[in-house]
C-alpha positions in Angstrom: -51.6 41.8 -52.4 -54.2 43.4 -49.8 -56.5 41.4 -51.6 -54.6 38.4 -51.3 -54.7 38.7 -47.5 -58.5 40.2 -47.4 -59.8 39.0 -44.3 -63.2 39.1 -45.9 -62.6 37.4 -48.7 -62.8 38.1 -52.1 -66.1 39.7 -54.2 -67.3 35.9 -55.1 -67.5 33.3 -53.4 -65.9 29.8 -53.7 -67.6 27.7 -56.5 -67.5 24.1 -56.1 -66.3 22.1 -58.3 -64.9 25.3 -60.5 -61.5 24.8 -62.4 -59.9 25.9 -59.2 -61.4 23.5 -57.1 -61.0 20.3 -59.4 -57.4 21.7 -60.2 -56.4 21.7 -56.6 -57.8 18.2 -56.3 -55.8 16.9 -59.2 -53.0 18.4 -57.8 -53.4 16.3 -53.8 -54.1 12.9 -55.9 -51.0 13.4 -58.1 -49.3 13.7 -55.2 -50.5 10.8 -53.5 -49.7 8.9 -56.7 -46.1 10.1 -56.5 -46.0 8.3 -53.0 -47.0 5.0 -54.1 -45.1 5.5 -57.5 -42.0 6.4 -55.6 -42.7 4.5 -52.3 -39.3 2.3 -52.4 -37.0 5.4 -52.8 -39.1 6.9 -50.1 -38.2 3.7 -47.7 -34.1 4.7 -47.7 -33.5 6.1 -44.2 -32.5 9.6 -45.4 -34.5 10.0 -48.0 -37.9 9.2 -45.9 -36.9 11.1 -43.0 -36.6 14.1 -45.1 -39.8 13.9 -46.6 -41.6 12.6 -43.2 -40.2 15.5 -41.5 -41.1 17.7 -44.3 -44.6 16.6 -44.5 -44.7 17.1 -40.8 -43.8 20.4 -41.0 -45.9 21.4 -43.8 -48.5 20.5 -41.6 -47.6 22.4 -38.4 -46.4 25.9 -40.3 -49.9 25.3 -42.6 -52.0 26.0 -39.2 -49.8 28.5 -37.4 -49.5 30.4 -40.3 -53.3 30.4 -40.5 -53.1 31.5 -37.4 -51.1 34.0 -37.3 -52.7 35.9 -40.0 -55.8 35.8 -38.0 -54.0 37.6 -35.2 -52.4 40.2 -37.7 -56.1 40.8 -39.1 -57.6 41.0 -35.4 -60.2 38.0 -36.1 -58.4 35.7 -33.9 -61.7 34.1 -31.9 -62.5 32.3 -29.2 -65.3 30.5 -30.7 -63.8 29.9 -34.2 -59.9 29.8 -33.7 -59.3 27.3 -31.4 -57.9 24.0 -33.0 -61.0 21.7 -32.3 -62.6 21.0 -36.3 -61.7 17.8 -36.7 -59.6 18.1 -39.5 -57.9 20.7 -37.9 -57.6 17.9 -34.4 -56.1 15.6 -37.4 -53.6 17.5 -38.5 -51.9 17.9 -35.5 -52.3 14.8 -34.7 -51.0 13.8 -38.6 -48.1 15.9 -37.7 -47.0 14.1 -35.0 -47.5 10.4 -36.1 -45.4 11.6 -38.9 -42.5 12.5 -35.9 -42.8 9.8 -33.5 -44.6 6.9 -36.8 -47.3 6.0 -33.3 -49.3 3.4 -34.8 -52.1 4.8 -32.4 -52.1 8.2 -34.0 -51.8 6.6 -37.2 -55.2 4.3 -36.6 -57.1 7.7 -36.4 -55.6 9.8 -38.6 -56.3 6.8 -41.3 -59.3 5.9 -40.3 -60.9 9.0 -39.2 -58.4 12.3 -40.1 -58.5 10.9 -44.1 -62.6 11.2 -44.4 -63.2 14.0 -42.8 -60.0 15.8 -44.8 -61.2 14.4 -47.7 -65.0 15.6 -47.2 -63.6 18.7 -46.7 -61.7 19.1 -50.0 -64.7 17.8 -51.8 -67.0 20.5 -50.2 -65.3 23.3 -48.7 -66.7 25.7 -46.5 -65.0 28.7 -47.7 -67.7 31.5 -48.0 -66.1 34.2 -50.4 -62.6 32.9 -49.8 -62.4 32.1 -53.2 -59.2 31.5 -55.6 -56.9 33.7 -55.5 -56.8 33.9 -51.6 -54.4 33.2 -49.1 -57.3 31.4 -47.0 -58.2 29.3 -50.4 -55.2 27.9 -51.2 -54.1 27.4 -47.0 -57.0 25.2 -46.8 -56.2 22.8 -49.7 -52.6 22.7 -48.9 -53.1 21.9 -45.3 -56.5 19.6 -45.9 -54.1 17.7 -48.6 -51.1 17.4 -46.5 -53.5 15.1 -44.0 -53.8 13.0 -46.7 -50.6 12.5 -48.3 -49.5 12.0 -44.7 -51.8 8.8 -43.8 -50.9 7.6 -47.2 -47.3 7.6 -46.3 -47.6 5.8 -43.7 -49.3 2.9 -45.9 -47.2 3.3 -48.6 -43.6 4.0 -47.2 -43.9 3.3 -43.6 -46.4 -0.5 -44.1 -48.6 0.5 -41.7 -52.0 -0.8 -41.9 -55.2 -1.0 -39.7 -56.1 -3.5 -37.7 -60.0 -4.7 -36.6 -59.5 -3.3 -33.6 -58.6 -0.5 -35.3 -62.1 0.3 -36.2 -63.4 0.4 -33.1 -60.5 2.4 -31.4 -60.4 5.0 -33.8 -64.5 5.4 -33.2 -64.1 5.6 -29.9 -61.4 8.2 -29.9 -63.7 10.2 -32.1 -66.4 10.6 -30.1 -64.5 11.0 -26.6 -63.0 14.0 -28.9 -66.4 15.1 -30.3 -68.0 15.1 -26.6 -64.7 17.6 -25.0 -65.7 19.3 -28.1 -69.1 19.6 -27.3 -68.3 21.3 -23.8 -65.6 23.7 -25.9 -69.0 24.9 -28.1 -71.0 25.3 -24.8 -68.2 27.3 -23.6 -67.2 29.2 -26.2 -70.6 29.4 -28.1 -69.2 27.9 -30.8 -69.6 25.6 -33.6 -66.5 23.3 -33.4 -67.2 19.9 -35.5 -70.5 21.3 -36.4 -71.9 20.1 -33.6 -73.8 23.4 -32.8 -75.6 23.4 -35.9 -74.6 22.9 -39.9 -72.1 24.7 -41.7 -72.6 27.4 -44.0 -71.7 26.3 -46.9 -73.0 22.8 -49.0 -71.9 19.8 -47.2 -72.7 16.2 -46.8 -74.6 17.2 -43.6 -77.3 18.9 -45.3 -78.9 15.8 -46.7 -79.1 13.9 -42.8 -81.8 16.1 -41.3 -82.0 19.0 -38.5 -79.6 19.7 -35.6 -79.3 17.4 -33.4 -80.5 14.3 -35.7 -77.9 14.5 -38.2 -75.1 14.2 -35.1 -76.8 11.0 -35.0 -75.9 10.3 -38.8 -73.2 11.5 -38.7 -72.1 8.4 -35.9 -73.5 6.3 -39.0 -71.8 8.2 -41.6 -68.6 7.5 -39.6 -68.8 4.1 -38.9 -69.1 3.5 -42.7 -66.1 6.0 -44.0 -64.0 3.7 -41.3 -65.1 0.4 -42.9 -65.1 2.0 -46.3 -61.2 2.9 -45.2 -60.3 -0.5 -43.8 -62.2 -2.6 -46.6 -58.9 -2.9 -48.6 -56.9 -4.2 -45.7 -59.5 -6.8 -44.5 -60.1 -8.4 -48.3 -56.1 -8.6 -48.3 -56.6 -10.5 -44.9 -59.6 -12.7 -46.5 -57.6 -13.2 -49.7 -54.2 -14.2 -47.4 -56.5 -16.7 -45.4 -57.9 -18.2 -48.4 -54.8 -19.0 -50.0 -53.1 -20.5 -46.7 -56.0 -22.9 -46.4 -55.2 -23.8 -50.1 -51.7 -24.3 -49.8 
């Protein structure tokens, strides 16, 4: 158990792509599955509210919990424990579009919270925080749960983005990224990597040096949004297409 709870991790670090890893994503896509599959049960009031509010709350006790154990270990840090990653931004923000169904939060945490979560689960930073830690499986439970929430919405709720959407959602990003920018001046962090590159292999490594790759990354954004909203808009084109030949 003192393992379990290492605050250093284990002896080896996390291997991508290891039985662990592709496990843990089988596991989050089943899941999502099991929303679609079961999306009409999920629509009766009772039913959804239950899971809604227990997605939500999967969510919020995923971070605190996190927290918390950061506290107990005394590596609770100004410069690393505030709630500024993005996908950490998203979750919170995931949690509460799953309260109050805002179709603002929802545009973000869609169009923006589901690529970076899912970025993450494909290449996590984890250092020797490898399976069987606590810190391992918090991160795929709470990086999966931003998922499954933004799909619920589609799937239970019929929410969908809009055009405008797109452009909302960027611009919320980077208003976030540049108060985020002022928390790593502060704090001498490296919230968002926007200090420099994470540790670990990441999708950053292949678009350049600090502060270029910032730069990319604007790209890199723009693109996972469109890449997001591309099923909506061909249901829009095809829905267009047939009213003209009706």
């Amino acid at each position: 158990m003192s393992e379990f709870f290492n605050i250093g991790g284990l002896t080896d670090r996390f291997v991508l792509f290891s039985f662990g890893h592709l496990l843990s994503l089988f596991l989050i896509f089943t899941a999502i599955l099991f929303l679609y599959r079961y999306r009409q049960q999920l629509q009766q009031k009772r039913f959804g509210r239950v899971v809604r509010y227990g997605l939500a709350s999967l969510l919020l006790i995923s971070d605190l919990v996190l927290n918390f154990w950061f506290l107990a270990e005394r590596s609770w840090h100004l410069d690393y424990n505030l709630p500024l990653q993005l996908c950490t931004i998203s979750l919170y923000l995931a949690a509460f579009m799953l309260i109050t169904r805002s179709f603002l939060l929802f545009e973000f945490v869609f169009l923006i919270g589901i690529g970076g979560a899912l970025q993450a689960l494909l290449t996590p930073d984890l250092g020797y925080y490898s399976f069987p830690h606590f810190r391992t499986y918090q991160f795929f439970i709470a990086h999966g749960a931003i998922l499954l929430a933004g799909f619920y919405m589609v799937f239970v709720e019929g929410y969908r983005p809009t055009l405008h959407s797109i452009w909302r959602s960027l611009l919320v990003l980077n208003i976030i990224a540049g108060l985020v920018g002022i928390a790593n001046w502060l704090t001498g962090g490296n919230y968002m990597f926007l200090a420099h590159k994470p540790g670990g292999a990441s999708l950053i490594d292949l678009l350049g040096p600090w502060p270029y790759y910032i730069l990319w990354l604007e790209l890199v954004a723009l693109l996972s949004v469109l890449l997001f909203y591309l099923p909506f808009g061909l249901q829009d084109l095809l829905r267009r297409k047939n009213r003209r030949a009706s």
